[in-house]
N, C-alpha and C positions, 0 to 999 in steps of 0.2 A: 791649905786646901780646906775648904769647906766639908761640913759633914754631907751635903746633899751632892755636892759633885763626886766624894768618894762612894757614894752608894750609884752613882750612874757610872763609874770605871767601872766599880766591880762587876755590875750587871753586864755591862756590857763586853765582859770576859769572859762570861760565865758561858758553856757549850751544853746546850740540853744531849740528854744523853735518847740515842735512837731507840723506837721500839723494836723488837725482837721480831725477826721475820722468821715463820714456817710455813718451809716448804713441806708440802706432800707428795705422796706420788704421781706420775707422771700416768694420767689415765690412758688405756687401750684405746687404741680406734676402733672405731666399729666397721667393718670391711662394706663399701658403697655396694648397695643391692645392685645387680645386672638388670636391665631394664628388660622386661621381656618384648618380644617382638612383636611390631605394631602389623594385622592382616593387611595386606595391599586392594584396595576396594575399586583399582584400576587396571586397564588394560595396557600396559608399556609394552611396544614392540621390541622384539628378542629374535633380529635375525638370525644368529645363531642356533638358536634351539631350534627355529623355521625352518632353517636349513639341515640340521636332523632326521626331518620327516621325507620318508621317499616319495616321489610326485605320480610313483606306479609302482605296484604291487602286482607280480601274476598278471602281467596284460590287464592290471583294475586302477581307471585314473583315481589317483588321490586329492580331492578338494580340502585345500589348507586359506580356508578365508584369514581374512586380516584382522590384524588384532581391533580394529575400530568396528568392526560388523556385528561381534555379536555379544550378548549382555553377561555372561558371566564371568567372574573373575578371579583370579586367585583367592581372593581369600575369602567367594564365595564357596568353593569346592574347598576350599582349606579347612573352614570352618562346619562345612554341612558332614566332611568326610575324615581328613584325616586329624585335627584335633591339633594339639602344639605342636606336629610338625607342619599342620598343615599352615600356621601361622608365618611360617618360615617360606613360604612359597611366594618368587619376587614376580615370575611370566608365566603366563600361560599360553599354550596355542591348540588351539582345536584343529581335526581333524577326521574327515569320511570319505568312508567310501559308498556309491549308493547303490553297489550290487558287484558281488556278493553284501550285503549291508552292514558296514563297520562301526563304529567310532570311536576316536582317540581323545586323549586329553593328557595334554605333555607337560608338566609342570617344573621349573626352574626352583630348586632349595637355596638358601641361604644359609649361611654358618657351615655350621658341622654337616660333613658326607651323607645320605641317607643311604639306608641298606636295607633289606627285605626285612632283617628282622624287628626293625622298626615300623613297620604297616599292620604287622598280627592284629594289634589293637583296632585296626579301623578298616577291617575285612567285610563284617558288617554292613557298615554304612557302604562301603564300597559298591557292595551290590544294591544294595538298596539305591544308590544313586542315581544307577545306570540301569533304573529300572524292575529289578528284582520286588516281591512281595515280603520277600522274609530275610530277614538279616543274619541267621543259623549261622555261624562259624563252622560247624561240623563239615561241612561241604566243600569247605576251601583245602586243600591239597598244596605243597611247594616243593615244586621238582625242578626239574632241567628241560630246557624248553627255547628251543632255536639255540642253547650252547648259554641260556640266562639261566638267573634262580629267578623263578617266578612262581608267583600265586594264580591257584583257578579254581573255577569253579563253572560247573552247570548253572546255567541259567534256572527259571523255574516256569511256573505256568502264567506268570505278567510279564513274560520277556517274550520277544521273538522264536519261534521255534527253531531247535537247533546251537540256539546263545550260548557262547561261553564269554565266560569274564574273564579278564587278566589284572594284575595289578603287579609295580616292580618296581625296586630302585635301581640308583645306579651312582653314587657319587651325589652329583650336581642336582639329579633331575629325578622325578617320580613319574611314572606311567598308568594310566589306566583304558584299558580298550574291556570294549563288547564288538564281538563279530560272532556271525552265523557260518563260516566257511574255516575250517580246522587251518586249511593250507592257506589260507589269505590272510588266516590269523598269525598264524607261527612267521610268515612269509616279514610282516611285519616287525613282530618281537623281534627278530631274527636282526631285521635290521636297522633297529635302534641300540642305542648303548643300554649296557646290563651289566646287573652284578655278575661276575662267572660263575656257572655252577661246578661246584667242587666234583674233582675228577677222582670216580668211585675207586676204593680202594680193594683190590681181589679178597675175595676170603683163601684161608690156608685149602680148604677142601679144593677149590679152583686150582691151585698149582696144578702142574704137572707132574706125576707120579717119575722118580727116577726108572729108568729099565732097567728090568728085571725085578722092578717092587711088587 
C-alpha cells in the first residue's frame, strides 16, 4: 500500500469530535395581555332587553322606538358617562314617557356582572348627561327604591322642574332614567331588574323588651 492511499484510510476513519452544546434556562412566558374591550359605535337590536321595558306605567304609555331611529349609541353613553364599564356596553334601548316626562336608557354589559357599586365613579357625568349643570357628587344618595339599590339625585336649575335622576345596576344591564313624577318614577325602577337592596338589619335598642323588664 502506497503511503498516499494510507493517509486517505486513515482520514477517512478519523470522527471529528462534536462541539459542546449549552443549554440555558428555559425562559418565563410572559402572560398574553387581555385585550381591552372595543366601544360598540352601533345600534344592534336586543329584543330582550326591549322586552324589559314596560309598554305603561301608572296609566302613562311608554314610547320604546327602534333600535335604527335614533343616533346614540352604546358606546356613545359608554364613553361620554360611565368610562371602562361603560366600554363593556353591547345594546342599547331608549325609552319615554311624554307626560308625566320621563326618559330611560337601558343598557346591556358584557363580561363581568355590573353592581351599584361600580357606577360611584361616573355619578357625575350621569347627571350631567341627562341634562344636569353640575356634576357635584354630594347629591347623589344610594338607598332602596321600588325593593333596588339605586342612585339619586335632584335635578338642578338646567333640568326640568321637579327632576330626579336615577342610575342602577343589575347583573347584565345598567339603567339611567330622569322623570319629574316621584310615582311614575319608582313605578318604573320598580319594574325593571335591579340589584336587591339589602334587608335592614334591627338595632338591639329596636328588640322587644322581655316582660317585666
Amino acid at each position: 500500500m502506497t503511503l498516499g492511499v494510507m493517509l486517505l484510510a486513515a482520514c477517512s476513519t478519523t470522527v471529528s469530535p462534536s462541539p459542546s452544546v449549552s443549554i440555558g434556562p428555559t425562559p418565563t412566558p410572559r402572560p398574553t395581555a387581555t385585550p381591552a374591550p372595543t366601544p360598540l359605535f352601533s345600534n344592534v337590536p336586543d329584543a330582550d332587553l326591549r322586552l324589559l321595558i314596560p309598554t305603561e306605567i301608572n296609566g302613562a304609555v311608554v314610547v320604546i322606538p327602534p333600535a335604527g331611529s335614533f343616533g346614540v349609541t352604546p358606546g356613545d353613553i359608554g364613553q361620554a358617562v360611565y368610562g371602562d364599564l361603560g366600554d363593556r356596553f353591547s345594546s342599547l334601548v331608549l325609552a319615554y314617557v311624554v307626560s308625566p316626562r320621563l326618559s330611560l336608557y337601558a343598557m346591556r354589559v358584557s363580561g363581568r356582572p355590573a353592581r351599584a357599586s361600580d357606577l360611584e365613579p361616573y355619578l357625575g357625568l350621569a347627571a350631567q348627561y341627562v341634562g344636569n349643570a353640575s356634576t357635584d357628587l354630594g347629591s347623589w344618595t344610594l338607598g332602596d327604591i321600588g325593593g333596588h339599590l339605586v342612585w339619586s339625585r335632584p335635578g338642578d336649575n338646567a333640568t326640568r322642574t321637579g327632576s330626579t335622576i336615577y342610575t342602577w345596576a343589575s347583573g347584565d344591564y345598567v339603567f339611567l332614567v330622569i322623570g319629574v313624577n316621584t310615582d311614575t318614577n319608582v313605578a318604573l325602577i320598580t319594574a325593571l331588574p335591579g340589584e336587591p337592596a339589602p334587608t335592614p338589619v334591627p338595632s338591639p335598642s329596636a328588640a322587644t323588651s322581655p316582660a317585666g323588664g
